[in-house]
Biopython code that builds the backbone (N, CA, C, O; Angstrom):
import numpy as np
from Bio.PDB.StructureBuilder import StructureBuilder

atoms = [
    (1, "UNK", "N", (-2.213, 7.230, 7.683)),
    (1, "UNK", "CA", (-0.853, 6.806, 7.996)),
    (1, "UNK", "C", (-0.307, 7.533, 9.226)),
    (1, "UNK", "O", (0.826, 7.330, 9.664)),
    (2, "UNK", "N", (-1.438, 8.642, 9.909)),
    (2, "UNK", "CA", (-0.522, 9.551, 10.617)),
    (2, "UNK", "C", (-0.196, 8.617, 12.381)),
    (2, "UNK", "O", (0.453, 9.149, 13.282)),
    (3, "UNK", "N", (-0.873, 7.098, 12.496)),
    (3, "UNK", "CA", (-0.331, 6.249, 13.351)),
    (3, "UNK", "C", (1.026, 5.477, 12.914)),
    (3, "UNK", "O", (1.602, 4.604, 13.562)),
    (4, "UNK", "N", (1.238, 5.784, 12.193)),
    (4, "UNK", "CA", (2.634, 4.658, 11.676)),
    (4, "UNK", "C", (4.012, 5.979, 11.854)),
    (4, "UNK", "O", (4.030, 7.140, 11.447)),
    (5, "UNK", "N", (5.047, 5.183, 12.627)),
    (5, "UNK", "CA", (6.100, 5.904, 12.772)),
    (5, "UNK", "C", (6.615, 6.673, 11.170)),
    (5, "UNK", "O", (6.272, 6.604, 9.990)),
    (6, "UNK", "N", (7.298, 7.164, 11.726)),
    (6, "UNK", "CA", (7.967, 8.252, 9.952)),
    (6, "UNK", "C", (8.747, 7.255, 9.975)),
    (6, "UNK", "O", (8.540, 7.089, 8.773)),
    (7, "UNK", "N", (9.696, 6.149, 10.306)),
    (7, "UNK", "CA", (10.546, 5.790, 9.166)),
    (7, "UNK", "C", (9.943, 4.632, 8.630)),
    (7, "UNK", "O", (10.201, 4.186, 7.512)),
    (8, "UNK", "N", (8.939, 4.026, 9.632)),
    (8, "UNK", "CA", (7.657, 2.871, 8.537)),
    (8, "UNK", "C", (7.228, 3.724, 7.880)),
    (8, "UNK", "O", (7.647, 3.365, 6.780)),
    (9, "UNK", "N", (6.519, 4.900, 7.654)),
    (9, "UNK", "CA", (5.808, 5.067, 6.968)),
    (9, "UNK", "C", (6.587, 5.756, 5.048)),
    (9, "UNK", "O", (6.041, 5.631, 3.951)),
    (10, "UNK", "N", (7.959, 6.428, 5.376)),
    (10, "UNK", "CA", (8.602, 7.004, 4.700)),
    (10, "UNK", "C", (8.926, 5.262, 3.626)),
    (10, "UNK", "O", (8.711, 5.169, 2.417)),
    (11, "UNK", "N", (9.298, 4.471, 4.250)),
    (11, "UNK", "CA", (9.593, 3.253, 3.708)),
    (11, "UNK", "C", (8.412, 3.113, 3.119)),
    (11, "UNK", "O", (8.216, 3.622, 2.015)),
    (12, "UNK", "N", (7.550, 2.475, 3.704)),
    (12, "UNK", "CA", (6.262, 2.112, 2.990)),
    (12, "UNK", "C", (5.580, 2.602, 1.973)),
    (12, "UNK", "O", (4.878, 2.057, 1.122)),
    (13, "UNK", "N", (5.984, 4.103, 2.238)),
    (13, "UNK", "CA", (5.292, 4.898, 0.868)),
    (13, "UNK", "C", (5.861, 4.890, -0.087)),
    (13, "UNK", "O", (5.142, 5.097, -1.064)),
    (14, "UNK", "N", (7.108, 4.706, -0.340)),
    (14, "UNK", "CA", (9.043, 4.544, -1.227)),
    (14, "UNK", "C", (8.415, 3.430, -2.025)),
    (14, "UNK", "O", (8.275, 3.556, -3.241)),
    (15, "UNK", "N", (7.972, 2.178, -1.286)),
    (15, "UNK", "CA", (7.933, 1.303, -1.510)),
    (15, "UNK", "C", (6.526, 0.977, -2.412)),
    (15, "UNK", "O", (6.742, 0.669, -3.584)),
    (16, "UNK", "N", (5.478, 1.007, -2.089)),
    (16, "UNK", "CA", (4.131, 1.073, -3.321)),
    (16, "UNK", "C", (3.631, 2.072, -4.155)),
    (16, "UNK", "O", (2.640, 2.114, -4.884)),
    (17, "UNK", "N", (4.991, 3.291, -3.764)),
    (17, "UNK", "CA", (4.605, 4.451, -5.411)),
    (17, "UNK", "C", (5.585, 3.613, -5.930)),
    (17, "UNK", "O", (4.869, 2.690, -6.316)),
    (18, "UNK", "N", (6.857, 3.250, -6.243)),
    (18, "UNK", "CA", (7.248, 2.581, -7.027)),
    (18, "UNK", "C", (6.911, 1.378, -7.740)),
    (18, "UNK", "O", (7.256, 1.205, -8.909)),
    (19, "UNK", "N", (6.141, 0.405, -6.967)),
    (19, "UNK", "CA", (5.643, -0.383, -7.316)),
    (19, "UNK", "C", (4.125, -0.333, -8.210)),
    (19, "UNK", "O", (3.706, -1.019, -9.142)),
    (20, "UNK", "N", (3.574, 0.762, -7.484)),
    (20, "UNK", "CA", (1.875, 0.622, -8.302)),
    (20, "UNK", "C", (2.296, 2.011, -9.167)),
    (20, "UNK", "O", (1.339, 2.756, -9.379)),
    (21, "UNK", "N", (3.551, 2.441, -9.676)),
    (21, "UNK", "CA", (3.717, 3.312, -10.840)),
    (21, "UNK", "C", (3.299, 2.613, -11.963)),
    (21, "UNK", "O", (2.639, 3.194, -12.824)),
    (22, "UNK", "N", (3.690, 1.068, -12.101)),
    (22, "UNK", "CA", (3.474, -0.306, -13.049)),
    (22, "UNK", "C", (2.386, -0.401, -13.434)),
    (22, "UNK", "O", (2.053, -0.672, -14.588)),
    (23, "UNK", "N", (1.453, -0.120, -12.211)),
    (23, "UNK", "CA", (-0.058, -1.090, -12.060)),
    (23, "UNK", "C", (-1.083, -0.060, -13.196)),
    (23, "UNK", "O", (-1.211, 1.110, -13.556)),
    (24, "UNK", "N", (-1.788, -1.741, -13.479)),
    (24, "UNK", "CA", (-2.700, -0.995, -14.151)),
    (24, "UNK", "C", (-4.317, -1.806, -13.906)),
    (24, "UNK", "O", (-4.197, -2.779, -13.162)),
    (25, "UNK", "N", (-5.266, -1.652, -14.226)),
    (25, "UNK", "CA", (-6.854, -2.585, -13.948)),
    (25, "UNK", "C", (-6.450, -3.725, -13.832)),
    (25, "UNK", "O", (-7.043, -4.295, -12.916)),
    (26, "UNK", "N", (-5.642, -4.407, -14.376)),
    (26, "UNK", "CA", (-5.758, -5.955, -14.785)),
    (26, "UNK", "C", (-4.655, -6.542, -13.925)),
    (26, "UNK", "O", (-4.417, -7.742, -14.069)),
    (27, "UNK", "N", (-3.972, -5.856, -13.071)),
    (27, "UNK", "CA", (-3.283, -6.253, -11.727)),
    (27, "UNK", "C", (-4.183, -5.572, -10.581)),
    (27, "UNK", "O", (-3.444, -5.333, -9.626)),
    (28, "UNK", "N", (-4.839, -5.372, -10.453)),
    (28, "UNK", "CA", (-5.069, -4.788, -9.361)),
    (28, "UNK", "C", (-5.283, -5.052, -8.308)),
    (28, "UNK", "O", (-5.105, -4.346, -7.316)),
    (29, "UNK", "N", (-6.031, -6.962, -8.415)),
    (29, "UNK", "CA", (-6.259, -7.626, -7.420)),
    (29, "UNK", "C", (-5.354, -8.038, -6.834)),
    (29, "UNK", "O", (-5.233, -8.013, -5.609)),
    (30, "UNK", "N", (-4.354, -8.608, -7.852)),
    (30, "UNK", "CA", (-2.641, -9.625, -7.332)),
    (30, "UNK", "C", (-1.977, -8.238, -6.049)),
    (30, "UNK", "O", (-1.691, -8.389, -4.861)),
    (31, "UNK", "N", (-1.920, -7.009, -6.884)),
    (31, "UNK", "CA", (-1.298, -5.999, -6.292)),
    (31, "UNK", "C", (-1.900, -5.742, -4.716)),
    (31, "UNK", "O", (-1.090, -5.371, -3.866)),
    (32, "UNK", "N", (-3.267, -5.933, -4.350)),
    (32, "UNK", "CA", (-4.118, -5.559, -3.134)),
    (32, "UNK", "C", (-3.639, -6.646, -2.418)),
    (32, "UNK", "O", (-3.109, -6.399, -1.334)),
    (33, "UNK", "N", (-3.757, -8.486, -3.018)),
    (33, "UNK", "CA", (-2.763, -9.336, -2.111)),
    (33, "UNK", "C", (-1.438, -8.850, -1.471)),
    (33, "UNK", "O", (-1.059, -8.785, -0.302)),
    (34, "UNK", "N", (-0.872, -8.532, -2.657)),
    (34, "UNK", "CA", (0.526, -8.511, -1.998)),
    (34, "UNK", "C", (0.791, -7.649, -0.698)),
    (34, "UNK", "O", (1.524, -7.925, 0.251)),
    (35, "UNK", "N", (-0.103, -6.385, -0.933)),
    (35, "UNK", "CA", (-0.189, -5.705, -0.130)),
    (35, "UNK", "C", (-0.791, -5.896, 1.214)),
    (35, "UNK", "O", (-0.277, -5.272, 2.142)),
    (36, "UNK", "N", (-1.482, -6.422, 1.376)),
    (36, "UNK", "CA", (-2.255, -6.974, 2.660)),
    (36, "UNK", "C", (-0.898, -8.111, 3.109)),
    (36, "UNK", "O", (-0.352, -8.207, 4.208)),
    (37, "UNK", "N", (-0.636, -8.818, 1.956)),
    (37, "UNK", "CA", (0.391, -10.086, 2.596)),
    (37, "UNK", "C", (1.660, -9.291, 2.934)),
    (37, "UNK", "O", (2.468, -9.742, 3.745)),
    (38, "UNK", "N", (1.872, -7.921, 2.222)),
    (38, "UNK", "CA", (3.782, -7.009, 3.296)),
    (38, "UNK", "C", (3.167, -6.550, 4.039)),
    (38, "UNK", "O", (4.083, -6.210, 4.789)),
    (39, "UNK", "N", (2.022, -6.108, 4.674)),
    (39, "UNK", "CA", (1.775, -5.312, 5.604)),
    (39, "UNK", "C", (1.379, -6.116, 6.852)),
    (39, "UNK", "O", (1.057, -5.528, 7.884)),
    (40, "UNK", "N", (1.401, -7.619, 6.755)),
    (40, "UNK", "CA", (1.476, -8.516, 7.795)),
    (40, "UNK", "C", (2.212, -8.648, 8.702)),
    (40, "UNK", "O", (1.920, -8.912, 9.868)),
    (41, "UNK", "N", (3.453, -8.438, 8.141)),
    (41, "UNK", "CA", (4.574, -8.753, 8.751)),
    (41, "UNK", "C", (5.124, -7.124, 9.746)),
    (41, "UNK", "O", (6.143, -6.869, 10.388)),
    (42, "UNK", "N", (3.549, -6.126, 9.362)),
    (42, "UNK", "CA", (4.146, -4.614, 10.069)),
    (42, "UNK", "C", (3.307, -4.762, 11.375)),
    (42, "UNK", "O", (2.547, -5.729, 11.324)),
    (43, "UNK", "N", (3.254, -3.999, 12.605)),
    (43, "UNK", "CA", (2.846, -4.047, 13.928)),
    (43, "UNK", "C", (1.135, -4.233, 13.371)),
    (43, "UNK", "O", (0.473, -3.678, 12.494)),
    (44, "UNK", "N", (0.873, -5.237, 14.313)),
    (44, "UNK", "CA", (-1.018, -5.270, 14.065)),
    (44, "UNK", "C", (-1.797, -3.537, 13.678)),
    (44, "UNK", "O", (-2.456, -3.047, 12.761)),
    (45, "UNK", "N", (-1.218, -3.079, 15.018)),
    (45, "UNK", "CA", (-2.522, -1.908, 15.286)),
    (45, "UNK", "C", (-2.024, -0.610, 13.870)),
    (45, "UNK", "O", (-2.278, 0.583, 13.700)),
    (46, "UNK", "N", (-1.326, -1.516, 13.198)),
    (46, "UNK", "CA", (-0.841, -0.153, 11.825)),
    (46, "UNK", "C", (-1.898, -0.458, 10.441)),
    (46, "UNK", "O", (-2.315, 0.302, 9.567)),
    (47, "UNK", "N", (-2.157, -2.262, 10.748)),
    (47, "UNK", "CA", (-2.288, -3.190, 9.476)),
    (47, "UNK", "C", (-3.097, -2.338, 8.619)),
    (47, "UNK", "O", (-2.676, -2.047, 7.499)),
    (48, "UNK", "N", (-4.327, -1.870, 9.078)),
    (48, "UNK", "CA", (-5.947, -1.329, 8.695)),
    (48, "UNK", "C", (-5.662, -0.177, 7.958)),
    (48, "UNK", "O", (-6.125, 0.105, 6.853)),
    (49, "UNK", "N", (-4.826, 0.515, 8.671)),
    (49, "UNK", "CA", (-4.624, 2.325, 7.732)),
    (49, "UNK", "C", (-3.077, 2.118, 7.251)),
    (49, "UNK", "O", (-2.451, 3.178, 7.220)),
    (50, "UNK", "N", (-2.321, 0.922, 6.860)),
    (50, "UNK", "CA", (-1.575, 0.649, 5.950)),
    (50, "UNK", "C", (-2.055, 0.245, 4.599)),
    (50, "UNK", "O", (-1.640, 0.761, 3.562)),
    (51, "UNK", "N", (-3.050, -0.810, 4.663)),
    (51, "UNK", "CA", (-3.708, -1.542, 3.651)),
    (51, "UNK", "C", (-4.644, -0.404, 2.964)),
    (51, "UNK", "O", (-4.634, -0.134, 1.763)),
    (52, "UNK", "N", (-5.723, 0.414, 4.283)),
    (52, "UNK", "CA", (-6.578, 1.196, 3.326)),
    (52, "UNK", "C", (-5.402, 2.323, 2.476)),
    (52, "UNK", "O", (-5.936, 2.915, 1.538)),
    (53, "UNK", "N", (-4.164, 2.607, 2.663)),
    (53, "UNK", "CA", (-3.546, 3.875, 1.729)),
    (53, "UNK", "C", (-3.132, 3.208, 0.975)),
    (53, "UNK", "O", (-3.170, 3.902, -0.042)),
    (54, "UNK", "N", (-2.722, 2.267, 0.709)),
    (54, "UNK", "CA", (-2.520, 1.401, -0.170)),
    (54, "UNK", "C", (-3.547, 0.976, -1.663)),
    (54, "UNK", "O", (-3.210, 1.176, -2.830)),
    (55, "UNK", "N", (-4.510, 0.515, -1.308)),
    (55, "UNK", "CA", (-5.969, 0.370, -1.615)),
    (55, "UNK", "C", (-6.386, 1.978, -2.089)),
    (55, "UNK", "O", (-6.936, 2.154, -3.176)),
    (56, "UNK", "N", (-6.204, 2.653, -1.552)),
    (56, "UNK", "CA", (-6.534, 4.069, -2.065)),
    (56, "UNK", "C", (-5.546, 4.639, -3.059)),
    (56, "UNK", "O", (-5.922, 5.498, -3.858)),
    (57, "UNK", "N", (-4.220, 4.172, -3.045)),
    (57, "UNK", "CA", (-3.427, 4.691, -3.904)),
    (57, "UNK", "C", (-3.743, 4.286, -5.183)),
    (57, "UNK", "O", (-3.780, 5.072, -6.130)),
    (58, "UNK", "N", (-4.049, 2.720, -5.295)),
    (58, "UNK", "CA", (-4.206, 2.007, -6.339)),
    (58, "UNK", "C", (-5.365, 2.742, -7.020)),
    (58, "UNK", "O", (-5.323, 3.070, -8.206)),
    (59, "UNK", "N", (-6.587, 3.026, -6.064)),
    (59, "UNK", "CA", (-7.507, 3.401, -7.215)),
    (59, "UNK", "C", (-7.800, 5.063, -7.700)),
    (59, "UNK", "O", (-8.722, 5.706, -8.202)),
    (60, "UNK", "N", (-6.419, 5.299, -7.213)),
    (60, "UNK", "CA", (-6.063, 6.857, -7.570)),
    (60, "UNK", "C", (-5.259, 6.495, -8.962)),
    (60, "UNK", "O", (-5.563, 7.086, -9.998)),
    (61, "UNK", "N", (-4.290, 5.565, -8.943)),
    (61, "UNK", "CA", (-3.482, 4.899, -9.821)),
    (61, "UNK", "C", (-3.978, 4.688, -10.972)),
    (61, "UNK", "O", (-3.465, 5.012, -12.043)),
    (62, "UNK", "N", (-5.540, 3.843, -10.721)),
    (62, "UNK", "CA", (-6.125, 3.202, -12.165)),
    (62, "UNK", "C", (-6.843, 4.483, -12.490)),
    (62, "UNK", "O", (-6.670, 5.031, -13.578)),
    (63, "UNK", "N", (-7.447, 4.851, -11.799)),
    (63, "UNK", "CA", (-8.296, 6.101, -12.237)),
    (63, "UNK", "C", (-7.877, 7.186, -13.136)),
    (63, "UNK", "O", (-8.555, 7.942, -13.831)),
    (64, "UNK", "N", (-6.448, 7.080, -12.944)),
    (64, "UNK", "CA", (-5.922, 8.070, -14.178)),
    (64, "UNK", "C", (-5.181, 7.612, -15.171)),
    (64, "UNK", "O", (-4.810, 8.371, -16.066)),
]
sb = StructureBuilder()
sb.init_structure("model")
sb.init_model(0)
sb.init_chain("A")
sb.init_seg("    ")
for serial, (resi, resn, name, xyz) in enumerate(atoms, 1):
    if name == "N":
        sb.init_residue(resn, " ", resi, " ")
    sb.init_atom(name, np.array(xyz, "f"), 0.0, 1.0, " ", f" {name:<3s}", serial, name[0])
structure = sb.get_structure()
């Protein structure tokens, strides 16, 4: 994340610990859509190391 400005990134992070606090195995896929589909709408050159912390949170998420 350390390419994404602090107030995208402060948002962004606000935004999928609250959300994948919920998540559990059996969302996990819907949850990786959604995520790829909000992070569309953020500057291209962020998309890749938005989606992978994302993707990494989740399987920090299920894992415990």
């Amino acid at each position: 994340m350390a390419t994404v400005n602090a107030s995208e990134n402060d948002t962004i992070v606000r935004y999928w610990k609250s959300t994948l606090a919920t998540v559990n195995d059996s969302y996990n896929s819907t949850i990786v859509h959604h995520c790829k589909s909000t992070t569309a709408t953020v500057n291209d050159s962020h998309n890749d190391n938005i989606v992978h912390y994302c993707m990494s949170t989740m399987a920090t998420v299920n894992a415990s």
